[in-house]
C-alpha positions as CSV (number, residue, x, y, z in Angstrom):
1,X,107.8,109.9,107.4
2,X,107.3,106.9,109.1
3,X,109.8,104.0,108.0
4,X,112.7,105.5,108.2
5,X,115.3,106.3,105.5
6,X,113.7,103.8,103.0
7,X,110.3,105.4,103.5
8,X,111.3,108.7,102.7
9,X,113.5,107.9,99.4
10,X,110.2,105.4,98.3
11,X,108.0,109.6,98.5
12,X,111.0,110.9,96.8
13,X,110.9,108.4,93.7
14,X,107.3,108.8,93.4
15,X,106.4,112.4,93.4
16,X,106.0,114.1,89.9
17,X,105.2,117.7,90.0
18,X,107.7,118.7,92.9
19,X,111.3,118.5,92.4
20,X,113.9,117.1,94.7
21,X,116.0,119.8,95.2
22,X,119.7,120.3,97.3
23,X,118.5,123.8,98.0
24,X,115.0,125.2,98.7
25,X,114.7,128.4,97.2
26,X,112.5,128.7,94.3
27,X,109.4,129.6,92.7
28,X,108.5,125.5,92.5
29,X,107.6,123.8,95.3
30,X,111.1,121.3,96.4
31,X,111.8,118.7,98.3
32,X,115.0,117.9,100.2
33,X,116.2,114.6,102.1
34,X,118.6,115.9,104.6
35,X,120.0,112.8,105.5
36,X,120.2,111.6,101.9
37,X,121.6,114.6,100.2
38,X,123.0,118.0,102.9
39,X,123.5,116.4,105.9
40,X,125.5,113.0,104.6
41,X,128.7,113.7,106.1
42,X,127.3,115.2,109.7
43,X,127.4,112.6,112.4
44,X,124.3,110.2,113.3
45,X,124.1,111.8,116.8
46,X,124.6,115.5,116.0
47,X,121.6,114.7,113.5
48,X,119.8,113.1,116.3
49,X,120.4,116.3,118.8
50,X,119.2,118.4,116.5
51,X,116.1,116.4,115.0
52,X,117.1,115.4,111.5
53,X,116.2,111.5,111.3
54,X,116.9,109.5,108.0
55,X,113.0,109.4,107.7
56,X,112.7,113.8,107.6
57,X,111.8,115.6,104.4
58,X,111.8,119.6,104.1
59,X,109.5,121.0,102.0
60,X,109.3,124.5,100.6
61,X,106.1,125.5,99.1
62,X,106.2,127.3,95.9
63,X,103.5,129.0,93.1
64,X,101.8,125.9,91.9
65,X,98.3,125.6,92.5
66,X,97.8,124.4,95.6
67,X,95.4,121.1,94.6
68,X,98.1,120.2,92.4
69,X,100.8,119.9,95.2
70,X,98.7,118.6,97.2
71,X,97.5,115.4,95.0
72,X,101.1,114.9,93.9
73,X,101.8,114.6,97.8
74,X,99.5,112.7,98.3
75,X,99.9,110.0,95.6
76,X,103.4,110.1,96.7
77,X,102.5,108.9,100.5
78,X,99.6,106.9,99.4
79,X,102.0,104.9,97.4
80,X,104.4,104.0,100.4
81,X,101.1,103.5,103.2
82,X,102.4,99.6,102.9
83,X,105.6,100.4,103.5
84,X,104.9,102.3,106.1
85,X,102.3,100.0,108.0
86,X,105.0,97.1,107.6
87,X,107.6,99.5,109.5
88,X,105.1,99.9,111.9
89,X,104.5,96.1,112.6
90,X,108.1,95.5,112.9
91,X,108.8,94.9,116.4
């Protein structure tokens, strides 16, 4: 996600069919903020070495049908486009 931690919470709030989740192991298809929920306590630059931004979201796939997913994931990032493109124009 582009716009940082905000941007990635604004997906979270908005999806329907997949779950946030702490863990991703499951049938249904989860979604995990790493910097939001596992990672909270692990310093900012051992996050950075290692790739996990405040903007990252892990997704794991599950049995849904796979239109379904994909229009809840996409009304989800369609809905924070604005937020985004303002990130963007931030200098």
């Amino acid at each position: 996600m582009r716009g940082g931690y905000q941007a990635a919470r604004a997906v979270l709030l908005k999806l329907e069919l997949v779950t946030r989740a702490v863990s991703l192991g499951s049938v249904d298809t989860l979604i995990e903020h790493p910097v939001g929920l596992t990672h909270r306590i692990v310093d900012e630059d051992a996050l950075a070495e290692v790739g996990v931004t405040p903007d990252l979201l892990r997704l794991s796939v599950g049995l849904e049908d796979p239109a379904d997913i994909l229009a809840d994931l996409g009304q989800a990032l369609d809905a924070v486009i604005p937020m985004e493109a303002a990130a963007l124009a931030t200098p």
